[in-house]
VOBA-1610 file (N, C-alpha, C; in pm, whole numbers, padded with zeros to 5 digits, always signed):
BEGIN
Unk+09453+09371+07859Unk+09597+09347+07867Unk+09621+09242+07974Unk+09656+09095+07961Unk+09678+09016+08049Unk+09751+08905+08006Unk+09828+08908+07905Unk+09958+08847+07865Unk+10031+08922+07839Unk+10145+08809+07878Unk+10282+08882+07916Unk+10304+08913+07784Unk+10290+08851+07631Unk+10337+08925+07501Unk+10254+09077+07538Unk+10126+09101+07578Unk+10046+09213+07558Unk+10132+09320+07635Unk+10183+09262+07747Unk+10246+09369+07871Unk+10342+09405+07794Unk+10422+09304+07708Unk+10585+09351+07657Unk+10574+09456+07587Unk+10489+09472+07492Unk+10440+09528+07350Unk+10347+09638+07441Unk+10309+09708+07514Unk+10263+09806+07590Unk+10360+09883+07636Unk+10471+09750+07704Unk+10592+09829+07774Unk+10675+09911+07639Unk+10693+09856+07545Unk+10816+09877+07407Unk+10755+10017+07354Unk+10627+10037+07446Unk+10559+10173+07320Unk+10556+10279+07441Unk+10592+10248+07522Unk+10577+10383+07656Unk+10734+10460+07630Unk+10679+10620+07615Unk+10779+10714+07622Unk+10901+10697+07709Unk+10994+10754+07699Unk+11092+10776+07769Unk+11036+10776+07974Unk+10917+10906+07956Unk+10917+10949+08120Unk+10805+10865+08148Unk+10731+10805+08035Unk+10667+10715+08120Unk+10731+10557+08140Unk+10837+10521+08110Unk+10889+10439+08113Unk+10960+10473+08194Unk+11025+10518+08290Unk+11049+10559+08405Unk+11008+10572+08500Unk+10846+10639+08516Unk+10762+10618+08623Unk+10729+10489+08624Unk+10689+10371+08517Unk+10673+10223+08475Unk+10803+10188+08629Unk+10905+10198+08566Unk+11027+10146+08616Unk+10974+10191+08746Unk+11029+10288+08808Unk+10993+10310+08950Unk+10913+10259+08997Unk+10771+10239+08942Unk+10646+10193+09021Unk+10664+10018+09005Unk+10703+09950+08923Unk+10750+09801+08922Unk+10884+09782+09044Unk+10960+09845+09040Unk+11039+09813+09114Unk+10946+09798+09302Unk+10922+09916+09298Unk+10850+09905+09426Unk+10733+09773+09427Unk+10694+09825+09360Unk+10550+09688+09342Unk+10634+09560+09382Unk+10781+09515+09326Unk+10810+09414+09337Unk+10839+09426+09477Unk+10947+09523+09505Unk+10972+09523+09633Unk+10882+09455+09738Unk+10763+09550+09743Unk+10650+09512+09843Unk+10618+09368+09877Unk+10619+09304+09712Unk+10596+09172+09701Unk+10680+09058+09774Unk+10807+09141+09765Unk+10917+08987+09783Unk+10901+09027+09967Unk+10904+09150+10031Unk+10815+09154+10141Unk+10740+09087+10208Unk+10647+09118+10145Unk+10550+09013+10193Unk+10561+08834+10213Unk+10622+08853+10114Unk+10711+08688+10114Unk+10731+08658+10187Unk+10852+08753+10206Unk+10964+08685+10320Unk+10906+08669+10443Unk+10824+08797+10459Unk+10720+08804+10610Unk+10647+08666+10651Unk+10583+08598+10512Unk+10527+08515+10516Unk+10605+08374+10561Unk+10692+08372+10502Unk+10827+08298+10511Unk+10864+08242+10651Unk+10904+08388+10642Unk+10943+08410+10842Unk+10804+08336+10931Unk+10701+08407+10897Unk+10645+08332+11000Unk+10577+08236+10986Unk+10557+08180+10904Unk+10568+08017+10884Unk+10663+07902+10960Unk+10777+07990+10936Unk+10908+07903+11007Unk+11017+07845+10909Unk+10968+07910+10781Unk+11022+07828+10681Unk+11207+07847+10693Unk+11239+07987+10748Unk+11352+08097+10747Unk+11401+07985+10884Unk+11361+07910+10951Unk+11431+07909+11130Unk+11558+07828+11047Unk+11575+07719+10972Unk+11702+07649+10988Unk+11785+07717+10909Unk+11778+07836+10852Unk+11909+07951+10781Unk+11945+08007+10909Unk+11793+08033+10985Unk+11853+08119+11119Unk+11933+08041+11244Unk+11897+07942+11221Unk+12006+07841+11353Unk+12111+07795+11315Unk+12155+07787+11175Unk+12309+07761+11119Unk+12369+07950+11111Unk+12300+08001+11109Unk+12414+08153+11112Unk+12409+08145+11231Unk+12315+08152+11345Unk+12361+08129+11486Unk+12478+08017+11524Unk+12502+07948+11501Unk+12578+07836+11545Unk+12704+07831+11433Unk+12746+07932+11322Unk+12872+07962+11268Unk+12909+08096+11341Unk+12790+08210+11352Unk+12885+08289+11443Unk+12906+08222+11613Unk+12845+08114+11664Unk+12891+08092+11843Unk+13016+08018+11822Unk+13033+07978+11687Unk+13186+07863+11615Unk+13267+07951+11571Unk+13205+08087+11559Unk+13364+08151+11482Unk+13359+08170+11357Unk+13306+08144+11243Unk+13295+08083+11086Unk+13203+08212+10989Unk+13250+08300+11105Unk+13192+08461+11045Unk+13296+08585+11040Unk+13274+08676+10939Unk+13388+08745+10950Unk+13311+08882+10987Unk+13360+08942+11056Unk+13312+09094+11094Unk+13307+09165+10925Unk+13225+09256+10913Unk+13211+09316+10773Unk+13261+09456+10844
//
């Protein structure tokens, strides 16, 4: 199983409860993933100039309290 037609057509034939545990365990799996990302992201430096324009709209004012 290592195309995405093979995955679809695996996914379309899983029961109800296993298509649910599917769901749960993808969601997390992704989770972890975009994680790691961002981690990676972050410390690369790729994240600093999102982080010095939200610094410098909230020292300007250009933020609203939530």
């Amino acid at each position: 199983m290592g195309t995405i037609n093979e995955i679809e057509e695996a996914v379309s034939k899983l029961s109800p409860t296993d298509l649910a545990a599917f769901r749960l365990w993808f969601a997390e799996f992704d989770s972890a993933l975009w994680d790691r990302q961002f981690e990676a992201d972050a410390k690369a430096g790729e994240l600093d100039t999102l982080a010095d324009e939200a610094l410098d709209d909230l020292k300007n004012g250009r933020c609203t309290d939530l």
